[in-house]
C-alpha positions as protocol buffer text, in pm:
chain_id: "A"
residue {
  index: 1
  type: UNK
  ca { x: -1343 y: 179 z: 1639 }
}
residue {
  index: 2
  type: UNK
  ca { x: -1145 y: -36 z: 1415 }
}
residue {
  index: 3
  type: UNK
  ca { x: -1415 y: 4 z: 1117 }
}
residue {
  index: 4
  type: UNK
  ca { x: -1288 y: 326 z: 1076 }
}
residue {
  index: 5
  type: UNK
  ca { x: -952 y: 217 z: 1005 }
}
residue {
  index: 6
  type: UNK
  ca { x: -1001 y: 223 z: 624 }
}
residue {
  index: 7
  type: UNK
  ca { x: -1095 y: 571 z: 503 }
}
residue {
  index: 8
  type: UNK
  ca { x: -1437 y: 543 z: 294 }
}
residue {
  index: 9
  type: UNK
  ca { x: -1417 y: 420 z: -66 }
}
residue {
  index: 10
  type: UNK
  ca { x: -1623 y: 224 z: -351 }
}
residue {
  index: 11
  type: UNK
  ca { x: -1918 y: 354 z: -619 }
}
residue {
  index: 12
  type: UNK
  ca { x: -2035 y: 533 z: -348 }
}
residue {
  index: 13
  type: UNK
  ca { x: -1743 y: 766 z: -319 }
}
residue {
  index: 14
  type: UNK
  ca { x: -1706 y: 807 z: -691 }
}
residue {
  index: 15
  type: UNK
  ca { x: -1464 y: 586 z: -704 }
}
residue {
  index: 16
  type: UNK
  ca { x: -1346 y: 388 z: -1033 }
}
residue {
  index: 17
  type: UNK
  ca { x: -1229 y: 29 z: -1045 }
}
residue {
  index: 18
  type: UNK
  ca { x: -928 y: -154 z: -1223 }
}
residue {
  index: 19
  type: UNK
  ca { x: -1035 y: -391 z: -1497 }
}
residue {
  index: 20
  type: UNK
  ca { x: -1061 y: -712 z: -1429 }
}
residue {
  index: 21
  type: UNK
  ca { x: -717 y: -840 z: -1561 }
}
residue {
  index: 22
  type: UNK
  ca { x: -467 y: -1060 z: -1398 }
}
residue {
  index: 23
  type: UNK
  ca { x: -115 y: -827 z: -1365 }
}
residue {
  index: 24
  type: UNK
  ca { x: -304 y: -533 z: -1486 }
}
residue {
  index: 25
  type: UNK
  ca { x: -308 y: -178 z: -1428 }
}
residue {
  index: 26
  type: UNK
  ca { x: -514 y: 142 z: -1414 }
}
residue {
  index: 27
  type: UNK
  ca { x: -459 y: 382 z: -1710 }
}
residue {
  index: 28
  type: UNK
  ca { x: -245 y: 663 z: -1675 }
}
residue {
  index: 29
  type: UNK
  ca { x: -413 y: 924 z: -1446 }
}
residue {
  index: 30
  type: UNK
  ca { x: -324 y: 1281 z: -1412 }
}
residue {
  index: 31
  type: UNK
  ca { x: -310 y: 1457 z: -1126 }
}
residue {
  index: 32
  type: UNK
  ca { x: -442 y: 1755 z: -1035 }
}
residue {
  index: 33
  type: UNK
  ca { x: -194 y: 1848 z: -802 }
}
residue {
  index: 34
  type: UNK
  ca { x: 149 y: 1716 z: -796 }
}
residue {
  index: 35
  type: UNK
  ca { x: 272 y: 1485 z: -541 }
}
residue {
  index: 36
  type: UNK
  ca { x: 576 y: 1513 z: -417 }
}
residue {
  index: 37
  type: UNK
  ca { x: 791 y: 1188 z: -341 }
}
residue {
  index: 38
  type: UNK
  ca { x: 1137 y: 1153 z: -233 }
}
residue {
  index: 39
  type: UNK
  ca { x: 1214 y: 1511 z: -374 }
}
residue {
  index: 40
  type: UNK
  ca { x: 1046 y: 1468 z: -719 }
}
residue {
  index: 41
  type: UNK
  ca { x: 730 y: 1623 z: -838 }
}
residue {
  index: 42
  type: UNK
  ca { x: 446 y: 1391 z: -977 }
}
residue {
  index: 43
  type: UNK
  ca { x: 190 y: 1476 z: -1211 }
}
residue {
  index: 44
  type: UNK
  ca { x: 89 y: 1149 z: -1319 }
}
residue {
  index: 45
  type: UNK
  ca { x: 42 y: 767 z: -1128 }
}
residue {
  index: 46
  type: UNK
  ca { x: -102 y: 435 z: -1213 }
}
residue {
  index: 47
  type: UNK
  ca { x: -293 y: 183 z: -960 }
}
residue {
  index: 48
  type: UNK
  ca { x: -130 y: -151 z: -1041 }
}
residue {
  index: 49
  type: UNK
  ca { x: -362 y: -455 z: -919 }
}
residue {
  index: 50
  type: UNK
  ca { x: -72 y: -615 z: -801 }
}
residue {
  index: 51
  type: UNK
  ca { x: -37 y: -416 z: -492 }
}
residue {
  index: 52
  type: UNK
  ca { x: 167 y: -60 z: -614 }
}
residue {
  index: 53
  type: UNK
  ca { x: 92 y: 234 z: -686 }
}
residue {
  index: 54
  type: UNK
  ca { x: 388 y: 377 z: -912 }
}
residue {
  index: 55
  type: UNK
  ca { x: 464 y: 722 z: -1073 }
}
residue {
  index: 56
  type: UNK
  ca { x: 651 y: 665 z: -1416 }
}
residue {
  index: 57
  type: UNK
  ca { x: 560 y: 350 z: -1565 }
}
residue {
  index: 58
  type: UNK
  ca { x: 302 y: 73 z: -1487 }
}
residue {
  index: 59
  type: UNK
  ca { x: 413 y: -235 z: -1306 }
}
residue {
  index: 60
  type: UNK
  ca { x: 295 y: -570 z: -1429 }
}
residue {
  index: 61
  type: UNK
  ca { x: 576 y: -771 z: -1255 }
}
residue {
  index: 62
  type: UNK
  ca { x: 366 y: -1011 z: -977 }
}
residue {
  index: 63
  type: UNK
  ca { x: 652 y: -1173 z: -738 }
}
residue {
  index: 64
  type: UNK
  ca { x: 808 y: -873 z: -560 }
}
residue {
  index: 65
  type: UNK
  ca { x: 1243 y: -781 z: -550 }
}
residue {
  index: 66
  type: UNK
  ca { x: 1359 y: -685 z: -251 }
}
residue {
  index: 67
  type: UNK
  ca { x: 1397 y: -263 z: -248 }
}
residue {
  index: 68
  type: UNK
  ca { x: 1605 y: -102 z: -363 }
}
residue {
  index: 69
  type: UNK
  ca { x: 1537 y: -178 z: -714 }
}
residue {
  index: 70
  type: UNK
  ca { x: 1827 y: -163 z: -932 }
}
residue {
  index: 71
  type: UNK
  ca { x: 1600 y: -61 z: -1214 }
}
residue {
  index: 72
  type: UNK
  ca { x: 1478 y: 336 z: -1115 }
}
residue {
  index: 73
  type: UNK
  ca { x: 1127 y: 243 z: -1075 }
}
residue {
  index: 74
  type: UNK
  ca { x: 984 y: 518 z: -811 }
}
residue {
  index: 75
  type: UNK
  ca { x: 675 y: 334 z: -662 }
}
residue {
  index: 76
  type: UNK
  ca { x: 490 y: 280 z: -342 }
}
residue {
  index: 77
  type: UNK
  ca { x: 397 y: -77 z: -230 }
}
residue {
  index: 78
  type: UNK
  ca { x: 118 y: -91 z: -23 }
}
residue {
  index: 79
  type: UNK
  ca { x: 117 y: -472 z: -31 }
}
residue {
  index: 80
  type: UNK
  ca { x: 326 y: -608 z: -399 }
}
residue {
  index: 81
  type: UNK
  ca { x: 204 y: -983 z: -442 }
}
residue {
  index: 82
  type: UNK
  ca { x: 46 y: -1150 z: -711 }
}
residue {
  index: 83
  type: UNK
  ca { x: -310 y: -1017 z: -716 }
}
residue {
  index: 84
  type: UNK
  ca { x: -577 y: -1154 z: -962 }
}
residue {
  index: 85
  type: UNK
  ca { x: -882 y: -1020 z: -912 }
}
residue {
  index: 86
  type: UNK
  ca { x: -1060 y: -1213 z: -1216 }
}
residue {
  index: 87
  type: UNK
  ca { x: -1055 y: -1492 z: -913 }
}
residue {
  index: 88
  type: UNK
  ca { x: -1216 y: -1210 z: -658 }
}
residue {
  index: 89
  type: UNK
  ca { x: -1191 y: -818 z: -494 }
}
residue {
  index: 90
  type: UNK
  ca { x: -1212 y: -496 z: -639 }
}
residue {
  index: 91
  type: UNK
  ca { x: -926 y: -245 z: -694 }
}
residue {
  index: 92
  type: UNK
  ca { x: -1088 y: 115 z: -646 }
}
residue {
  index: 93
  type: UNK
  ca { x: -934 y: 476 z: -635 }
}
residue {
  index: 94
  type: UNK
  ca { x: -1000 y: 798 z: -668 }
}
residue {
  index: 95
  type: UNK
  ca { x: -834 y: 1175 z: -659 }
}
residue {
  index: 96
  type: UNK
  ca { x: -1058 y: 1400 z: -418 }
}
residue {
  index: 97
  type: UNK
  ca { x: -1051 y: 1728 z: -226 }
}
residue {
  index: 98
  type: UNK
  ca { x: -1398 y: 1632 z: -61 }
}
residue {
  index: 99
  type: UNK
  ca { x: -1356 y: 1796 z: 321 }
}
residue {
  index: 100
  type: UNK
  ca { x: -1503 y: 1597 z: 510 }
}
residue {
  index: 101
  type: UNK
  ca { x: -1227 y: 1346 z: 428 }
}
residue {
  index: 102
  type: UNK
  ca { x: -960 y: 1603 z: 435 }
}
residue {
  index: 103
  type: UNK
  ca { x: -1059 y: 1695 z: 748 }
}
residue {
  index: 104
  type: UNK
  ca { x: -1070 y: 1325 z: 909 }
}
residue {
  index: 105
  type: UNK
  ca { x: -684 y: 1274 z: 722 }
}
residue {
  index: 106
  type: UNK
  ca { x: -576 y: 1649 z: 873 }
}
residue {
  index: 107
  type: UNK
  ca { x: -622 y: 1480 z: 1168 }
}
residue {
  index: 108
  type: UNK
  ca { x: -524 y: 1191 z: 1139 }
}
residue {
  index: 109
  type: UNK
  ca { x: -153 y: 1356 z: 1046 }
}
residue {
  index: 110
  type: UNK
  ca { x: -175 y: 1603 z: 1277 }
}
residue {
  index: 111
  type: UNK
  ca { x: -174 y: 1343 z: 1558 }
}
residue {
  index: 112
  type: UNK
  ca { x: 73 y: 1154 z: 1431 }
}
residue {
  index: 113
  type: UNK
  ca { x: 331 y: 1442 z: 1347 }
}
residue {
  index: 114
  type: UNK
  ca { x: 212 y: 1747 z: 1598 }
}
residue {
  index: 115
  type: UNK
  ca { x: 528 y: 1901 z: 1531 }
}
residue {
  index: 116
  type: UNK
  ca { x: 434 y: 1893 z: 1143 }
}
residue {
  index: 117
  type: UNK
  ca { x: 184 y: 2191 z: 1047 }
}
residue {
  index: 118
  type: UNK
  ca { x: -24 y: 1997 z: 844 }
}
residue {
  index: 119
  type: UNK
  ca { x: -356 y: 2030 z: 652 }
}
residue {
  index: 120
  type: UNK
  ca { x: -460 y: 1860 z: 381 }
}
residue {
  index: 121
  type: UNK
  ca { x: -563 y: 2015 z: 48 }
}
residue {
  index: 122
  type: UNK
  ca { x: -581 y: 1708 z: -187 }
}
residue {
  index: 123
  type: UNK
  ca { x: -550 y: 1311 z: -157 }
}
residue {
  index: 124
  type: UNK
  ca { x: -572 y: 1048 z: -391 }
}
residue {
  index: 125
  type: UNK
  ca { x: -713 y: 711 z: -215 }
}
residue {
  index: 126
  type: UNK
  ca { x: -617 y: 346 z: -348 }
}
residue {
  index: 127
  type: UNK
  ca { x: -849 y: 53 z: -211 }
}
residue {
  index: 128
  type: UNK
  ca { x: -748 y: -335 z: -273 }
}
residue {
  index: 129
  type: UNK
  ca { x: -1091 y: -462 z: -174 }
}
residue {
  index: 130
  type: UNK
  ca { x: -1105 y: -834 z: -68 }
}
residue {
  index: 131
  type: UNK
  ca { x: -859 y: -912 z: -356 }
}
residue {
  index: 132
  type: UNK
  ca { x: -756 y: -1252 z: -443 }
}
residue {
  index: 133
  type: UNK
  ca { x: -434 y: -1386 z: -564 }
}
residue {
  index: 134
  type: UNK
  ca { x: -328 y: -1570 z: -871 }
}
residue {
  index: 135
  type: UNK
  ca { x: -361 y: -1919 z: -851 }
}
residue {
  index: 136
  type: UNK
  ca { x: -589 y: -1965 z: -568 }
}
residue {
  index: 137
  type: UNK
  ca { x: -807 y: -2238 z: -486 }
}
residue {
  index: 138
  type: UNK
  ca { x: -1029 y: -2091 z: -237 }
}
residue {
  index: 139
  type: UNK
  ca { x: -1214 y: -1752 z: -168 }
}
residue {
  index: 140
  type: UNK
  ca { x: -928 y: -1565 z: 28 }
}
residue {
  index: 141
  type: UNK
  ca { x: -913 y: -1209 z: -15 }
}
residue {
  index: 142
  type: UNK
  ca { x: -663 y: -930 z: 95 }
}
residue {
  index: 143
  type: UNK
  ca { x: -824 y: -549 z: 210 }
}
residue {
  index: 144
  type: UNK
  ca { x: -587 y: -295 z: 206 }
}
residue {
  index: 145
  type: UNK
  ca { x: -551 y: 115 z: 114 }
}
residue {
  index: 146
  type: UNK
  ca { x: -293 y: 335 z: 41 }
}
residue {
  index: 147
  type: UNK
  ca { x: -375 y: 740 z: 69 }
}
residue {
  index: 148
  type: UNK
  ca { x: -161 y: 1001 z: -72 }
}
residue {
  index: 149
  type: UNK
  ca { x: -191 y: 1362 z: 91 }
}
residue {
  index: 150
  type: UNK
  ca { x: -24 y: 1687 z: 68 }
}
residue {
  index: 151
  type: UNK
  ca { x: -114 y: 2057 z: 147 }
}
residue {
  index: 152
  type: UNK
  ca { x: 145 y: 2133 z: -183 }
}
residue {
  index: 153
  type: UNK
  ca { x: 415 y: 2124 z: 8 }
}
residue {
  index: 154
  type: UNK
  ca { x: 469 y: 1834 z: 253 }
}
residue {
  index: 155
  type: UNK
  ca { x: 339 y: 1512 z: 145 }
}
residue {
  index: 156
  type: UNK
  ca { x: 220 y: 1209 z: 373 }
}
residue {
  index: 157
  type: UNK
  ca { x: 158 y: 860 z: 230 }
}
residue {
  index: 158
  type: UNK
  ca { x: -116 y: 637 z: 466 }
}
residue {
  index: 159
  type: UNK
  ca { x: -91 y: 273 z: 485 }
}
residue {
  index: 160
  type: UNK
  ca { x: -395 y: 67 z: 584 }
}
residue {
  index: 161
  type: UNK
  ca { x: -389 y: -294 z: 647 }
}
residue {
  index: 162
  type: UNK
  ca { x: -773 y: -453 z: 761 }
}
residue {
  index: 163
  type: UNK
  ca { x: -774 y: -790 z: 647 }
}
residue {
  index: 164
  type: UNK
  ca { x: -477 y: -964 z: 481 }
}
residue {
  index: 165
  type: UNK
  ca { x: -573 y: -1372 z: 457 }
}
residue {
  index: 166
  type: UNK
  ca { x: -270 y: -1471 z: 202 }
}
residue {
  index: 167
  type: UNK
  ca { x: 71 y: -1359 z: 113 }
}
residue {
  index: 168
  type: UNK
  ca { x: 148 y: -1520 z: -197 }
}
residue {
  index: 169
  type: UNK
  ca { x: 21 y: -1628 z: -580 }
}
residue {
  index: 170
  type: UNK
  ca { x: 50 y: -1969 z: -732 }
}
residue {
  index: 171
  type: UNK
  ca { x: 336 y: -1840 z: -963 }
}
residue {
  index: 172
  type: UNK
  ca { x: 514 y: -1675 z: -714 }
}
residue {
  index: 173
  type: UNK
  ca { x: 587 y: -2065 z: -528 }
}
residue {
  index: 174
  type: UNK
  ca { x: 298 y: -2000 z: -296 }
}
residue {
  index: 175
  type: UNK
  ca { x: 83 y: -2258 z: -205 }
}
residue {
  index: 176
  type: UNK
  ca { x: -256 y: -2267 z: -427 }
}
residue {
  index: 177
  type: UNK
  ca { x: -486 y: -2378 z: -89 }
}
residue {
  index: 178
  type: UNK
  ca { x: -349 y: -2121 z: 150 }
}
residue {
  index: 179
  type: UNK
  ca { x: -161 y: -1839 z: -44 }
}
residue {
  index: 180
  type: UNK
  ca { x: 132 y: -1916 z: 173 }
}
residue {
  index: 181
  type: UNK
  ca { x: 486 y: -1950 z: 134 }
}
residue {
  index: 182
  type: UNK
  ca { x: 740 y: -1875 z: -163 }
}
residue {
  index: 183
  type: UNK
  ca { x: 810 y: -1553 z: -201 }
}
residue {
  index: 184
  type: UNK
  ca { x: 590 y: -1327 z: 25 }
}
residue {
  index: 185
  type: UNK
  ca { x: 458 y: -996 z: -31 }
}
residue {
  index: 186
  type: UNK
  ca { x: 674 y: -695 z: 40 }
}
residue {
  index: 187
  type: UNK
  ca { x: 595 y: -366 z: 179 }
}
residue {
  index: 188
  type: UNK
  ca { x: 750 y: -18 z: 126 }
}
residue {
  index: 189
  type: UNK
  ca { x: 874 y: 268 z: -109 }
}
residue {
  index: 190
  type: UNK
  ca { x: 1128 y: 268 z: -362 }
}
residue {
  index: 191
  type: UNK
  ca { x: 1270 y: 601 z: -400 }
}
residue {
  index: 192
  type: UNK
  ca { x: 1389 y: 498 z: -779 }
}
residue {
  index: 193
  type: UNK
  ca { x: 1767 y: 615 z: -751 }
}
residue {
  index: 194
  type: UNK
  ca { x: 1943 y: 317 z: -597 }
}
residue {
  index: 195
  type: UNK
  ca { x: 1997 y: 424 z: -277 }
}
residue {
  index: 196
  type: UNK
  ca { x: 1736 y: 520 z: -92 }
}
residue {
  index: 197
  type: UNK
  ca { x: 1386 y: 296 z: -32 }
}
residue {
  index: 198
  type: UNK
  ca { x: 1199 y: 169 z: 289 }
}
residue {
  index: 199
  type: UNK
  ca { x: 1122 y: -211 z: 368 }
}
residue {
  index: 200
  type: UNK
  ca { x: 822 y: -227 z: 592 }
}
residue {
  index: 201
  type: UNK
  ca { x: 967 y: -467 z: 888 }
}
residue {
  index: 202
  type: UNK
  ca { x: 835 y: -817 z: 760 }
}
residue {
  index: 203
  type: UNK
  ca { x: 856 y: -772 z: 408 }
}
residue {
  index: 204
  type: UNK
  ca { x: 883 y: -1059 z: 183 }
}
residue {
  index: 205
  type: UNK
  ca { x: 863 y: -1311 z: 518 }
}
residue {
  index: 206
  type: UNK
  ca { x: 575 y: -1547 z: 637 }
}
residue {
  index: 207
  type: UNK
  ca { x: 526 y: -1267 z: 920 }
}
residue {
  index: 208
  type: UNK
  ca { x: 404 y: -1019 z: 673 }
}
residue {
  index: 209
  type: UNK
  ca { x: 33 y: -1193 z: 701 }
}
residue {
  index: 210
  type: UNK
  ca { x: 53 y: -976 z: 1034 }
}
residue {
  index: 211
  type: UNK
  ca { x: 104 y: -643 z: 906 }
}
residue {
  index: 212
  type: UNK
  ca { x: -239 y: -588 z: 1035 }
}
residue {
  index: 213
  type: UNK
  ca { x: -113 y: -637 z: 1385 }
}
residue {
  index: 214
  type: UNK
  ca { x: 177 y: -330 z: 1342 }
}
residue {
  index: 215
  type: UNK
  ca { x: 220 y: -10 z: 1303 }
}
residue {
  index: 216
  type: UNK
  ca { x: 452 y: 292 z: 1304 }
}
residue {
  index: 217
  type: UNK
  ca { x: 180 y: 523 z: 1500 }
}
residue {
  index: 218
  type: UNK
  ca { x: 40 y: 313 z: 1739 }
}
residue {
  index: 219
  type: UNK
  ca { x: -266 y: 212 z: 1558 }
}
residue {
  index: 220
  type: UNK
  ca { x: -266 y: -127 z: 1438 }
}
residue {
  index: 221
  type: UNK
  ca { x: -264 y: -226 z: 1090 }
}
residue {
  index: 222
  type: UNK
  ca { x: -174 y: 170 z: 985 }
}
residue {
  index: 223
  type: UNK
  ca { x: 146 y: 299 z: 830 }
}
residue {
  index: 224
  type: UNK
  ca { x: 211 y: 650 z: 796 }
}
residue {
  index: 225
  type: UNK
  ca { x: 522 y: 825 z: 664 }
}
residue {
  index: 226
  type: UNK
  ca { x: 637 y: 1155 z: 548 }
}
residue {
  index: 227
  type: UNK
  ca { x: 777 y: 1098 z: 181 }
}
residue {
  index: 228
  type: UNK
  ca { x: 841 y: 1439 z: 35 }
}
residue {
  index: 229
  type: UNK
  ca { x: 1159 y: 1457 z: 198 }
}
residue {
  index: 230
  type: UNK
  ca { x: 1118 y: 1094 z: 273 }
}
residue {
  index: 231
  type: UNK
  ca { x: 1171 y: 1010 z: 642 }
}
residue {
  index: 232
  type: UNK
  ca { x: 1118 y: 692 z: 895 }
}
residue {
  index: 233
  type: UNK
  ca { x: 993 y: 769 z: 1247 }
}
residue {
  index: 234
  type: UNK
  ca { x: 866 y: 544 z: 1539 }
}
residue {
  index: 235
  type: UNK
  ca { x: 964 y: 257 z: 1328 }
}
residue {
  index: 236
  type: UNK
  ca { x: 931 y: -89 z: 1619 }
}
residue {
  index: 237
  type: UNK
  ca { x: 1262 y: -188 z: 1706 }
}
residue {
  index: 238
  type: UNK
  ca { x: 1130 y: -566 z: 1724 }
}
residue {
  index: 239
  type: UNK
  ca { x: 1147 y: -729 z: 1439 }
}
residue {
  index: 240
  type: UNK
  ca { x: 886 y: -977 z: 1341 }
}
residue {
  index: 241
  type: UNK
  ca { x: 993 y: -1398 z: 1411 }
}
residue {
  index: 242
  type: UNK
  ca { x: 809 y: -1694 z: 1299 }
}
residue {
  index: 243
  type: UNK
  ca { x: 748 y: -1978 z: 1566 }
}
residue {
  index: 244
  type: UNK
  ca { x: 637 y: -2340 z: 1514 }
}
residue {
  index: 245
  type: UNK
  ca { x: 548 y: -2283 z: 1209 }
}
residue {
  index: 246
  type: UNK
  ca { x: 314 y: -2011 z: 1221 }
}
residue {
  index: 247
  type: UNK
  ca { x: 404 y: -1630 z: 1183 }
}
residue {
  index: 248
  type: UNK
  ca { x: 402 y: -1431 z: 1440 }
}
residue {
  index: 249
  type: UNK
  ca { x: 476 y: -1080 z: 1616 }
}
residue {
  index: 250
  type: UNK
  ca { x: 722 y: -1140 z: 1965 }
}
C-alpha cells in the first residue's frame, strides 16, 4: 500500500523536531555509530530544514548549485529548496536501532540489492513533514524522508518522496502563489571532493515536482542507493521532459 511508503516517524516515534527558523538547522548530533559515505567515516550530521542532511558543517544556503560543489561540502539532498517552516510542516528525525523498523528496512534492501548481504543494525530517519517554502502565499506543503542504514559496514541511504506540491521559495525566483519556477529543487549526494556526486534525474527542472512518480527500484516516489562505496544502479534511462507547460514524466 502506498501509506507505507514513508517509514513511521513524529512524537510518537521519539522523534525531535527542527526549530522553527527559516534556513535553520538541527544542532550538531552525534552518532552512535558511524556512517559511512563515499569512503569516509561519520560520527556526526546535522538535519538542515532546507532539504539536506550534511556531515561537516550545517547548510543554511536556500537556492540549490548544481553538484558537484566546488566547495567540499559532503551532504545528502533529499529535496534542497527553500524550506520555511515558520509558514508550515515539521522537520523530525531521529537515530534508532528499534527492530521492528530494522527489520521492515532489512527488507526493504534486501529486495532491492539480493546480491548485497544486508541487515540493518542502526538507521537514522529524517522526515520533512508537509513543509512549506519561503515566501509562500498559500498552504502548500512538501512530505519527504531520507533514512540512513548500515550493518557497520555497507551503508544504504533511502529516499522517500509522498507528496511534493512546490519546487521553489520566493527568494529563490519562484513564484509566491504556486512555488513554481526559478530555480527548482535539486536532488542527490555530493561526495565533497570535486569529482564525484549524483544528480537525481530532474534535478533543479520544473519536472522535479514528479519525483514522486520515479524511482530507481521500481517503487514510485523511493530512491535507494548504496553510498559507502557510492554506486548508481537501475538508474531510468528516460529522462524527465516538460510539455505544454506542465512537467511531466514521457
Amino acid at each position: 500500500p502506498a501509506a507505507s511508503l514513508l517509514y513511521p516517524y513524529g512524537l510518537a516515534q521519539r522523534d525531535q523536531k527542527n526549530p522553527k527558523l527559516d534556513d535553520g538547522t538541527s544542532k550538531k548530533l552525534s552518532l552512535a555509530v558511524p556512517f559511512t559515505f563515499y569512503g569516509k567515516k561519520y560520527q556526526a550530521l546535522y538535519v538542515n530544514n532546507n532539504g539536506v542532511i550534511s556531515f561537516d558543517t550545517r547548510v543554511n544556503q536556500y537556492t540549490p548549485d548544481p553538484f558537484p560543489l566546488a566547495d567540499g561540502r559532503p551532504f545528502v539532498a533529499p529535496y534542497w529548496a527553500d524550506v520555511d517552516n515558520v509558514n508550515g510542516g515539521d522537520i523530525f528525525y531521529r537515530e534508532t536501532t528499534d527492530p521492528t523498523l530494522l527489520a521492515r528496512i532489512t527488507e526493504d534492501i534486501n529486495q532491492y540489492f539480493p546480491k548485497i548481504p544486508f541487515t540493518a543494525t542502526w538507521a537514522f530517519v529524517a522526515t520533512w513533514d508537509h513543509v512549506a517554502y519561503y515566501g509562500s502565499t498559500t498552504n502548500k506543503g512538501n512530505t519527504f524522508q531520507a533514512a540512513l542504514t548500515t550493518d557497520t559496514k555497507t551503508s544504504f541511504i533511502i529516499l522517500n518522496y509522498w507528496d511534493i506540491q512546490w519546487t521553489t521559495g520566493a527568494a529563490s525566483d519562484g513564484d509566491a502563489e504556486t512555488g513554481l519556477g526559478g530555480t527548482p529543487a535539486h536532488a542527490g549526494f555530493n561526495s565533497g571532493d570535486d569529482t564525484n556526486f549524483y544528480n537525481i534525474p530532474g534535478s533543479q527542472t520544473d519536472a522535479i515536482i514528479n519525483i514522486t512518480q520515479t524511482s530507481n527500484v521500481n517503487v514510485p516516489g523511493r530512491w535507494v542507493f548504496q553510498v559507502d562505496d557510492f554506486k548508481v544502479t537501475g538508474v531510468p534511462t528516460e529522462v524527465p521532459k516538460v510539455a505544454d507547460g506542465k512537467s511531466c514524466w514521457l
